[in-house]
N, C-alpha and C positions, 0 to 999 in steps of 0.2 A: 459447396458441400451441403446435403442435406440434412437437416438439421433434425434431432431425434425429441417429438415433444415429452415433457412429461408434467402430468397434472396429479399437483399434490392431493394426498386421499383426504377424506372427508377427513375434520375433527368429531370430535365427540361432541355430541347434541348438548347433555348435560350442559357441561362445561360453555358453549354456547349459547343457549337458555340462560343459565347463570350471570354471563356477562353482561349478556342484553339485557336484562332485567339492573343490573345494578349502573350501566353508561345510557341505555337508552338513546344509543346512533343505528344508521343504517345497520341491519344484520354482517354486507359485505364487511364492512370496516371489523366488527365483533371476528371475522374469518381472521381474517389479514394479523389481528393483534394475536391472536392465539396461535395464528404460524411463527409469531416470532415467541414464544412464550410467556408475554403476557395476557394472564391468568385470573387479576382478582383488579377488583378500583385502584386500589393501592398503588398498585404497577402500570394500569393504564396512565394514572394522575402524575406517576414520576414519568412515565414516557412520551405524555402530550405536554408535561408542564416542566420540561430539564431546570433542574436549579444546583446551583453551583454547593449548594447545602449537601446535595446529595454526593460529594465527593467525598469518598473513604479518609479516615484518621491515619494519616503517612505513616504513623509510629505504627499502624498494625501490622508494617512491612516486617517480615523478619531482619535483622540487624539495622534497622534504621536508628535506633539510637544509639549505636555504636558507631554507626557512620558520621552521623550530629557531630557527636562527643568528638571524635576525631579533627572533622572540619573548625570545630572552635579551638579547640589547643592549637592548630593550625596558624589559625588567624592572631588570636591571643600571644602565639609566641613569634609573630612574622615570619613564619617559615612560607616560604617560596613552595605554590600549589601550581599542578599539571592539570590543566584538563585535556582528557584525551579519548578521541571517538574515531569512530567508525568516518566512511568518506564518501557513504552517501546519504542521502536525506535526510534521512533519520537521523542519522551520527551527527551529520553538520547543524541541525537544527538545535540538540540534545545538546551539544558543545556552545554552542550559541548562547543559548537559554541561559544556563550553567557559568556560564563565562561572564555573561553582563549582569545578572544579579550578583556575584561574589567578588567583581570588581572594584565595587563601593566599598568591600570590605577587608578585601589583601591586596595588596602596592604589588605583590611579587608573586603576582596569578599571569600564567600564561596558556594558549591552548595548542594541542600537538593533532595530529592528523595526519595517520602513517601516509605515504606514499605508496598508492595504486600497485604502481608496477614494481619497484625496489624489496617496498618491505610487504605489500600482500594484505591480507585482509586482520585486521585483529590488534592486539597486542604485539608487538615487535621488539627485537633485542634493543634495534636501531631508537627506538622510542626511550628504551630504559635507558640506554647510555646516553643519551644527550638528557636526559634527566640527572644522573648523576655528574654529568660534566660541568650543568650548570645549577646545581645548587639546589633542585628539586627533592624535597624528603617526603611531600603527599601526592600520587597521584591519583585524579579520580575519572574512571573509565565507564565511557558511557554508550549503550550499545553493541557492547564487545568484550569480552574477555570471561565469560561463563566458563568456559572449557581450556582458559590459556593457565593449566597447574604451574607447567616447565617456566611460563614467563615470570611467574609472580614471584616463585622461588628464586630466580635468577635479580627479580629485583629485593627480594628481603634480605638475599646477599651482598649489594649494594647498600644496602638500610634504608630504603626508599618502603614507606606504605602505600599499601593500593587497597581503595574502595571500589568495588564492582557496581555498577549500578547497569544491569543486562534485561533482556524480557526474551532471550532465546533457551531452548529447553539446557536446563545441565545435563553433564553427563554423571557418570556413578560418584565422581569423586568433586566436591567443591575446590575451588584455590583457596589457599592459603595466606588469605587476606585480611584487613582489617575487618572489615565489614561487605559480603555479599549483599547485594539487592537484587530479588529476582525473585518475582510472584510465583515463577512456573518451578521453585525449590519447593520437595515437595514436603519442607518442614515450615512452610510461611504460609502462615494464618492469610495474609490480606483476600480480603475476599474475592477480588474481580485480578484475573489472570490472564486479560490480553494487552496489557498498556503497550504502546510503544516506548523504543528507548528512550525517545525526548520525553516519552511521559514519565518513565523512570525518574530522569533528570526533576522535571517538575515536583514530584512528591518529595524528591529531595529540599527543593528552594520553599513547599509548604513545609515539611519536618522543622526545618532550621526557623522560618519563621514563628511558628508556633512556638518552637522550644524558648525565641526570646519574647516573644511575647509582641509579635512585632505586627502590621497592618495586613493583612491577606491581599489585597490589591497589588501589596509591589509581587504577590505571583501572577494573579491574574494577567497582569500586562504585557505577562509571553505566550499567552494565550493562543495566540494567532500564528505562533510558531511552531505549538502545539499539535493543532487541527494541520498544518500543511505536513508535517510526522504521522500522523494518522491515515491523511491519506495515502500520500507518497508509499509506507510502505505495507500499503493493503493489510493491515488489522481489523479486525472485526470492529464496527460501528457500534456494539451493544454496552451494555451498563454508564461503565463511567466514560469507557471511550466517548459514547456518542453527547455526555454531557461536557465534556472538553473541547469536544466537537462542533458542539451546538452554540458554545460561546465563543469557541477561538473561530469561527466565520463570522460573529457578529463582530467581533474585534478588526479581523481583517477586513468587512467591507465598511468600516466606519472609521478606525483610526488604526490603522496598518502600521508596525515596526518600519523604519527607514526603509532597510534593505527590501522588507515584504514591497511596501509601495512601489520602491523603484522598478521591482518586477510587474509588477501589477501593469504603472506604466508603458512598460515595454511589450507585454501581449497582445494577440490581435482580437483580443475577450470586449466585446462591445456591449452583453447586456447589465442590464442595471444592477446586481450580485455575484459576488464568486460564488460557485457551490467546490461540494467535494468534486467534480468532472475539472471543474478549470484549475483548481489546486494539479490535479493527476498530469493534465496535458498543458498547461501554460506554466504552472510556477515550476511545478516538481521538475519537469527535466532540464530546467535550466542552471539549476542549482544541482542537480547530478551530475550536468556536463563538465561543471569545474574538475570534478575528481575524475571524470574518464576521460578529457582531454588534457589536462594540465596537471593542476592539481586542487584537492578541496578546499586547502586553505585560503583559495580565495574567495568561495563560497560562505565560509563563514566569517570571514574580513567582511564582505557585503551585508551579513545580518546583524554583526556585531557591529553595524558602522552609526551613530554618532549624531548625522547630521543628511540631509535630504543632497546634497550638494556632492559630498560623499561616497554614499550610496548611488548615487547616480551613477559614479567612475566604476564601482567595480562592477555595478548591473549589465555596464556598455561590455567592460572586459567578459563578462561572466554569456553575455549572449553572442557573442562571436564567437568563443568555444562552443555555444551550444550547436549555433550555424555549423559549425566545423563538423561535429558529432554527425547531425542528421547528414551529411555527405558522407562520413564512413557508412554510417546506418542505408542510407540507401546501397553504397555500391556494394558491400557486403553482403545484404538481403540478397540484391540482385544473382549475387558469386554463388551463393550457396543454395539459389533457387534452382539456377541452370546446373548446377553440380544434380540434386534430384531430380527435376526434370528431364535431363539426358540419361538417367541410370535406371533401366527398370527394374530390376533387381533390387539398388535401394527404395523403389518404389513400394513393391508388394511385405517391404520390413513393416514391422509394428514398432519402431523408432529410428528416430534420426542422430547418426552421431558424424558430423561431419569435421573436415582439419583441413585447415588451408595455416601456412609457418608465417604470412605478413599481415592476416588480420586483426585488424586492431583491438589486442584486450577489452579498453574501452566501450566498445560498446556489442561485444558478442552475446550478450544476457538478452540486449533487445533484438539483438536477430534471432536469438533461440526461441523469442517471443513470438516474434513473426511468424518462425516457420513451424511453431504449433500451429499458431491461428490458422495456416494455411495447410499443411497434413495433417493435424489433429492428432498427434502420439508426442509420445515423451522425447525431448529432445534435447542435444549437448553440441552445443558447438566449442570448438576447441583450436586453441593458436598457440604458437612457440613465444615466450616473454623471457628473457635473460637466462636462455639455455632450456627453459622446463616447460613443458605443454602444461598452459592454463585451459579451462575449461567451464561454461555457463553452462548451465543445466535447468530447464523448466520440464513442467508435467500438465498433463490434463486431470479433470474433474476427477475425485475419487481414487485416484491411484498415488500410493505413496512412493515418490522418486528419493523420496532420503532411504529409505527401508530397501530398494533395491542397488544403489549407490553402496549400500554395504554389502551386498552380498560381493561386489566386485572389488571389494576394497584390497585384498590384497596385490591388487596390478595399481592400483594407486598410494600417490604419495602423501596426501591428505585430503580431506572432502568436508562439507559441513554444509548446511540450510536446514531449509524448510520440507516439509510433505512435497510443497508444490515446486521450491526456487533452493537450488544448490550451486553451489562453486565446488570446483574439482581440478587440483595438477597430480602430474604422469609425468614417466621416462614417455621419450618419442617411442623404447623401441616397443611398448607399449600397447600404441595404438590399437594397431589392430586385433590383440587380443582381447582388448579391452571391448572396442566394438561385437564382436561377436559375444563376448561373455554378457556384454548388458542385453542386448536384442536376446538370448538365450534366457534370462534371468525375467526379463519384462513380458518378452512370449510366454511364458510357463505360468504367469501370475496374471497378468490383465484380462478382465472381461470385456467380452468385443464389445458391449458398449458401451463400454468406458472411452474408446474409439470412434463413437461419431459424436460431436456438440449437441450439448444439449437445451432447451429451452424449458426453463423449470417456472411452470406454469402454478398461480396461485386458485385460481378461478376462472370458471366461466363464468359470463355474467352476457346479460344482451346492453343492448345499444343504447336503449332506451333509460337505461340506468345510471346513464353515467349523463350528471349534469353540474354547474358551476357548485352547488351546495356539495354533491359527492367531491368533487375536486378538493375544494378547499380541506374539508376533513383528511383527505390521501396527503394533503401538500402538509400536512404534521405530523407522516410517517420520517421528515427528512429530518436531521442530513443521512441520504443512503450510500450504502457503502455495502462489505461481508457482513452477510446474518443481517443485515437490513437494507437488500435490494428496493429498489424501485417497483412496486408490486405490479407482476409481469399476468396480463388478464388475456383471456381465451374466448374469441367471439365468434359461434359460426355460422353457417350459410350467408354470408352479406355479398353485397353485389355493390358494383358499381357507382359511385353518386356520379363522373365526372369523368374525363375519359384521363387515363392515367398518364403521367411525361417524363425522361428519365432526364435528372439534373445533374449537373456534376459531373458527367461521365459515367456515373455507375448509381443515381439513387434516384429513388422513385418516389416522385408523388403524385395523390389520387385522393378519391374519396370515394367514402362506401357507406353505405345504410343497410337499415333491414328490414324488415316489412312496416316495423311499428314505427321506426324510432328518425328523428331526422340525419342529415347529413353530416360526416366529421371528416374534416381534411387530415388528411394518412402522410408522414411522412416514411419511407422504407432505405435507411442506407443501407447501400452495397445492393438492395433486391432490383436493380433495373432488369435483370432477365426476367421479368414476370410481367413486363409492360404488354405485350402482345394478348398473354394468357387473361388478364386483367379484361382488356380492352373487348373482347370476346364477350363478355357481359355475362360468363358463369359463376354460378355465385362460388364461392369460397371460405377458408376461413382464416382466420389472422390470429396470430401473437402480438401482444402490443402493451404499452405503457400508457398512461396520460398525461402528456404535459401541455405546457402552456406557449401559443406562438405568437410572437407582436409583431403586426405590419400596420405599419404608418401609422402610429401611437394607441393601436388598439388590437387588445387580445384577447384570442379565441382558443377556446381546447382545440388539443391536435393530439393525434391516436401517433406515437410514437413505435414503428410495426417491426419486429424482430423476428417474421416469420409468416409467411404464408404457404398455404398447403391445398390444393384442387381435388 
């Protein structure tokens, strides 16, 4: 698919002038920091120099000291504490976290972790009753339960208290809880409003530590559980994310949690640091696969484990689900490839809502992924789970898929996510009106090109420009992630250094120069169709990144290329 460029417009000069006057770096870098909105020294000194100083007063959280207060009566009166999360990364990390600091301090702390396919996403009845059956009178929810009013009610009936600690938008009405935690309430001061839910969790284990007056390090040390929440579930990189960030990777490539290590172990990651990429593709779905193969608890049995030896056991159990997943994942891709492929009809829609009744719950989110990647429109794949069509749902660039998931809402039984990643169950007999009303509802509203991928371009810049001093400055934009990409540069007429070779099956490398500047080896995945066109020796122009490649103990920049164009 061709890919649609687009190159962000000038900044304001002032504002530019200004900067270079007060950092005095290369102008490029002055561009680069003012696309992410940093503005004044101030903000460049906190963005090039993260320090854990700079992490917000937990208590600025709205009801965090009611939370505290809560958790210490808790503890002070032995009362038997829940924790209870969400059942993917996020969740199990946030439970994790939550669980081994508060261990040292209640005998009769246990952690819950609804079941996937039984009880569904959230808060569950299944959850509050085995809480009241065994003795549970506090639970605290992490990642989940924003919007669960009915549940919390149903456990105040119980006499069980629940603390929220969420980072998904409320809806008009909060539950009825001890203490809500949730920056995106829009009666909470806290200043930075993208945490993840483990980050939730975290400002909870600073709150309580502060309140007694206790070492900051025993938070620090989950650090690294932290940043793999962050990544896993695609939050913005910016403020305090990216300073939790910045240190829970240094904590993971230097002194890793048991569980972390053991996964580490187990990847096929050979260079010498994790970044946020190897979190996304080595750690993150290996510790998803417990909750869409089995189940999550044994994901966080693995973080929460104890000892290296341990840890080992459940990483072996936890990567054989994973093995497992990628077999559904592939043969499901494949099912619902040839379903569009053979249908022209569903071809010429502007989304994809596909159903087959034996695909696996488990992992229909990453095929909905897939078959963006590959038609590039909104899409829902959908299976039968204990009577009722469950359903994943993703979106492309710019278009909001939660905002249209309501207009369809009354053919649905409940729905909830993100702009971009929702879940959604339906009656079977359903389906097909539901299809047509979403295609009606996304047709009416999407701009065509919102439709084709796009490559958001920061700069042009020539060839010549980019040398190991430029580098190092770009390698202190990381860790990149949303709102702090990899700054993506625009280089054109270059030609040739090399004659080009497709690797892999499908990827291309080459090299290319331009009149002034010397030769940079291009790596291009996926672009092997352009080996010919390349080879031709017309010049062209490229989309590309900079990174860094090592062969045989010595490294050279390499033009990391996301697009070329004749």
């Amino acid at each position: 698919m061709q890919k649609r460029w687009v190159l962000k417009p000038k900044k304001n000069v002032d504002k530019i002038n200004k900067l270079q006057q007060e950092l005095r770096v290369n102008p490029i870098i002055i561009e680069l920091l003012i696309n992410r909105k940093i503005e004044t020294y101030e903000e460049a000194k906190e963005f090039f120099r993260p320090s854990l100083e700079h992490l917000h007063d937990p208590f600025l959280m709205k009801d965090m000291d009611k939370a505290i207060n809560r958790i210490e009566k808790a503890i002070g009166n032995k009362e038997k504490i829940l924790i209870y999360g969400d059942y993917d990364v996020d969740g199990t990390t946030a439970v994790s976290v939550v669980y081994s600091f508060f261990r040292d301090f209640n005998s009769g702390l246990e952690f819950y972790i609804p079941d996937r396919y039984s009880e569904g996403y959230g808060i569950s009845n299944q959850g509050i009753d085995y809480a009241a059956e065994n003795g549970f009178s506090l639970i605290i929810a992490l990642d989940c339960g924003i919007k669960a009013i009915d549940k919390i009610e149903y456990a105040n009936s119980k006499g069980i208290d629940f603390i929220i600690g969420d980072h998904h938008l409320p809806g008009p009405e909060l539950p009825n809880a001890i203490a809500v935690l949730d920056p995106k309430r829009t009666d909470c001061p806290y200043p930075y409003k993208e945490l993840s839910g483990c980050g939730i969790g975290f400002k909870i284990i600073q709150a309580f530590i502060k309140q007694n007056q206790m070492q900051m390090e025993l938070a620090y040390q989950y650090l690294d559980l932290v940043a793999v929440s962050i990544a896993s579930d695609i939050v913005p990189i910016t403020g305090e994310n990216r300073t939790l960030t910045y240190f829970g990777l240094k904590k993971l490539n230097s002194n890793p949690c048991w569980g972390l290590k053991a996964l580490i172990n187990l990847s096929t990651h050979k260079a010498e640091q994790f970044t946020i990429n190897d979190i996304v593709f080595q750690i993150g779905p290996r510790i998803n696969a417990a909750g869409r193969i089995k189940h999550a608890k044994d994901a966080v049995k693995l973080l929460i484990s104890k000892s290296f030896p341990e840890a080992t056991e459940y990483s072996e159990s936890v990567d054989v689900q994973n093995n497992e997943r990628k077999d559904f994942d592939l043969k499901i891709t494949q099912e619902a490839l040839e379903l569009l492929d053979n249908d022209v009809q569903l071809q010429k829609q502007k989304t994809t809502v596909l159903y087959k009744k034996d695909w696996h719950k488990g992992v229909i989110g990453i095929v909905a992924s897939r078959l963006t990647e590959r038609y590039y429109r909104p899409t829902i794949i959908l299976t039968n789970t204990n009577g009722h069509i469950a359903g994943s749902a993703r979106s492309v660039v710019g278009f909001d898929l939660y905002e249209a998931l309501s207009e369809c809402s009354d053919l649905l039984d409940q729905y909830g996510g993100h702009k971009y990643a929702a879940g959604l169950t339906m009656q079977l007999e359903n389906i097909n009106l539901f299809q047509m009303r979403f295609e009606e509802v996304v047709s009416r509203s999407i701009k065509p090109e919102m439709l084709q991928q796009e490559v958001a371009i920061e700069k042009e810049i020539r060839l010549l420009e980019i040398n190991s001093d430029f580098y190092k400055l770009l390698r202190q934009f990381q860790p990149h992630g949303p709102e702090n990409e990899s700054p993506t540069f625009l280089a054109k007429q270059v030609t040739m250094g090399y004659n080009a070779n497709v690797v892999g099956g499908t990827h291309l490398k080459f090299s290319v120069k331009q009149s002034d500047s010397p030769k940079f080896d291009c790596i291009g995945f996926g672009l092997g169709e352009y080996c010919e066109a390349i080879n031709t020796g017309k010049p062209f122009d490229i989309c590309f990144s900079i990174g860094e490649n090592t062969w045989r103990g010595k490294k050279n920049l390499q033009l990391i290329v996301k697009a070329i164009r004749f």
